[in-house]
ROVO-15116 format. One record per residue (C-alpha): x, y, z; residue in three letters. Coordinates in steps of 0.2 Angstrom, whole numbers, plus 5000, padded with zeros to 4 digits. Layout:
# ROVO-15116
- u v w aa
- X Y Z Ala $
...
***
This chain:
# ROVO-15116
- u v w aa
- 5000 5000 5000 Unk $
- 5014 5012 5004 Unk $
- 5023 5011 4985 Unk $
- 5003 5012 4979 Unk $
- 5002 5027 4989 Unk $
- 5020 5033 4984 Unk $
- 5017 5030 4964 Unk $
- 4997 5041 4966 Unk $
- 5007 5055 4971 Unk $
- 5019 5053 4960 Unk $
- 5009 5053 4946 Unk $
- 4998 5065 4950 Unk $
- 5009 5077 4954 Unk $
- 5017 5076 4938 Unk $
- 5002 5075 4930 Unk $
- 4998 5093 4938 Unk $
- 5014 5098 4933 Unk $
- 5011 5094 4916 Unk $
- 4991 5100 4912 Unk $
- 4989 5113 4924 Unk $
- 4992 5127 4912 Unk $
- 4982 5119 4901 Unk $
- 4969 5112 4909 Unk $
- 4967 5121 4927 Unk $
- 4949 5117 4930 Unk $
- 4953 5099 4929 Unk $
- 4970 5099 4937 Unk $
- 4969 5112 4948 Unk $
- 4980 5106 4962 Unk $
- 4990 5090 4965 Unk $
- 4975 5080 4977 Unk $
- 4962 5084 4963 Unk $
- 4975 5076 4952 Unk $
- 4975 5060 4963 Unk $
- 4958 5058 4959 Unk $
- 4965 5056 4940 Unk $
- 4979 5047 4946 Unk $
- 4967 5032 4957 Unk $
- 4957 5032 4941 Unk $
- 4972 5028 4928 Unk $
- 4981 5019 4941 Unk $
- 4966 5005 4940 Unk $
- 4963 5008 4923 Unk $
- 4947 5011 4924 Unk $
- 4945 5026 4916 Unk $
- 4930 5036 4918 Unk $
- 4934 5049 4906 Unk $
- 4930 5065 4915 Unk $
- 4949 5070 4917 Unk $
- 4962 5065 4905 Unk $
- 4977 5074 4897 Unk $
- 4978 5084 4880 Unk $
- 4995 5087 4881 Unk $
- 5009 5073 4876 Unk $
- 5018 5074 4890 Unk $
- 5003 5071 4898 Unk $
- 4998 5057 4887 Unk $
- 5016 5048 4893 Unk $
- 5012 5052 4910 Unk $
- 4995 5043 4908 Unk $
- 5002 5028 4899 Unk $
- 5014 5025 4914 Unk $
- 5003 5027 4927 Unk $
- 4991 5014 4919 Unk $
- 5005 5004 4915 Unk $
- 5011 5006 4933 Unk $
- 4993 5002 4937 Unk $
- 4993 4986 4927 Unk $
- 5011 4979 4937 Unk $
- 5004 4984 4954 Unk $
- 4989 4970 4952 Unk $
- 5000 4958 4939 Unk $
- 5011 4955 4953 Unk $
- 5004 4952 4967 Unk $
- 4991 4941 4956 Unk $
- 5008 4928 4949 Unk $
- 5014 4926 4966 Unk $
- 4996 4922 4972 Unk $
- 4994 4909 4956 Unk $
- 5010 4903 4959 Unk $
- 5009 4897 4977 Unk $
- 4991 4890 4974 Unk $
- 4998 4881 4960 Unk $
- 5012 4872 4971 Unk $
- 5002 4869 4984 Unk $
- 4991 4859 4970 Unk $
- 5007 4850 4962 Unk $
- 5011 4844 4982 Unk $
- 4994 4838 4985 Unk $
- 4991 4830 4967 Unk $
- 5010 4825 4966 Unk $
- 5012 4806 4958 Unk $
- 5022 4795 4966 Unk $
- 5029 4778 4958 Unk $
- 5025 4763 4968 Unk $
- 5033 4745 4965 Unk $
- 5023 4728 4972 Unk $
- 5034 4720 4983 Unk $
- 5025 4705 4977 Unk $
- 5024 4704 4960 Unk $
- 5036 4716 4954 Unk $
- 5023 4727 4945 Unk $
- 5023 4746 4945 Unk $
- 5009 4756 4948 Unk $
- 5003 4777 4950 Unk $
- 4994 4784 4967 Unk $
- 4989 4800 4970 Unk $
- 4992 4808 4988 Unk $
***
């Protein structure tokens, strides 16, 4: 939560730095800018705010790409473990009849 909170302030502070001039009713300080910033950042994208400028434009495209790494993450590490703790319960083991000789699968 703190690097989410670090990169909305980021962004929207550059973002403000960016539009103001050009757009001061819809950036008119950096916390009205967050609101642009929370809304990029999960890309939603409600349209009401959104930059004209192309320095703006790059700001926006990292900020949803930002956006996009902060839920990848955290999503892959969450797959991953459920998907070892499958492997272990489901793992195959090879088993040999102390009887016969013959080989067979069972699952654990």
């Amino acid at each position: 939560m703190v690097v989410v909170g670090i990169l909305v302030v980021l962004a929207s502070s550059l973002m403000y730095y960016v539009e103001h001039t050009l757009q001061p009713d819809a950036f008119p300080h950096v916390p009205a800018a967050m609101w642009w910033a929370i809304i990029a950042r999960t890309t939603v994208g409600y349209g009401d705010v959104h930059p004209i400028s192309t320095a703006g434009k790059i700001v926006g495209a990292f900020a949803a790409l930002m956006g996009i790494g902060l839920v990848a993450l955290p999503a892959a590490i969450l797959s991953s473990g459920f998907l070892r703790e499958l492997q272990h319960r489901y793992r195959r083991s090879t088993h040999t009849c102390p009887h016969c000789g013959a080989t067979f699968e069972e699952q654990h």
